[in-house]
C-alpha positions in Angstrom: 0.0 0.0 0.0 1.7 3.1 -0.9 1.7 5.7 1.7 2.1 9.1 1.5 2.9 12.0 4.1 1.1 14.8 3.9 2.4 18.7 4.8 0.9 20.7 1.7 -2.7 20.4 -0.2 -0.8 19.2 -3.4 0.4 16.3 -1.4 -3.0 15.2 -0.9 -4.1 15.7 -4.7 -1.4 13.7 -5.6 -2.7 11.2 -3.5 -6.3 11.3 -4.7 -5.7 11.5 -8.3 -3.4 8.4 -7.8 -6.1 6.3 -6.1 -8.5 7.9 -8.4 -6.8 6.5 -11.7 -6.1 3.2 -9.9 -9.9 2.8 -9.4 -10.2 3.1 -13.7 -12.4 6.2 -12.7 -12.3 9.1 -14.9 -12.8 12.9 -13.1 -16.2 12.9 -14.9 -16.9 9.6 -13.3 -15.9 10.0 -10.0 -17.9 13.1 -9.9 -21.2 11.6 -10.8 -20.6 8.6 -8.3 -20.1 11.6 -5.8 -23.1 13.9 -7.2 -20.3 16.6 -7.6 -18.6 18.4 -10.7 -16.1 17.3 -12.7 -14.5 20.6 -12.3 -14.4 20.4 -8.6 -12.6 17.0 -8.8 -10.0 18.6 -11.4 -9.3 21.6 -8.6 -9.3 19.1 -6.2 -6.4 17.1 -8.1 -4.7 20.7 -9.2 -3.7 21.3 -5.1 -6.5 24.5 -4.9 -7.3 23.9 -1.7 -9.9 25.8 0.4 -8.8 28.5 3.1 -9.8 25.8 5.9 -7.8 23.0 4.8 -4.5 25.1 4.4 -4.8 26.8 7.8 -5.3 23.0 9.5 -2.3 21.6 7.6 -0.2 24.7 8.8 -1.4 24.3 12.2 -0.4 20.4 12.1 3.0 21.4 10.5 3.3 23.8 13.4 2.4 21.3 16.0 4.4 18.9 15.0 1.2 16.5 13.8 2.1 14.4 10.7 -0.6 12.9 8.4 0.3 9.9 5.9 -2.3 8.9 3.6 -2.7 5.3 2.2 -5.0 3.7 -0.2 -5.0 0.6 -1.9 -3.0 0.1 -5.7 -4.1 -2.7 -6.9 -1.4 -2.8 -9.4 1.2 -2.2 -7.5 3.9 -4.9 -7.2 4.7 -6.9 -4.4 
């Protein structure tokens, strides 16, 4: 399972656009699985993070709090 550490927004697009292409989904269909646009998955991927979600990861990176993210990849090799 790869795994990921997170200190920035971009570190967690990279992440979802990963696990998103290792599903087979395409932005389009991810975002009608989710009910939400396309072009809100394509920010999403880009790193445009709200105002919320870059004050908490500043205030974790401050505090010393480091997040990893994992998700499954299926094609990865053992």
């Amino acid at each position: 399972m790869p795994e990921h550490r997170v200190r920035k927004v971009c570190d967690i697009a990279a992440v979802l656009k990963a696990a998103r292409e290792n599903c087979g989904l395409s932005q389009a269909e991810l975002g009608q699985r989710l009910v939400i646009s396309r072009d809100y998955i394509i920010d999403l991927e880009s790193g445009h993070g709200s105002l919320y979600i870059n004050r908490l990861l500043k205030i974790m990176h401050e505090l010393g709090i480091v997040m990893s993210l994992t998700y499954q990849d299926d094609h990865a090799q053992s």
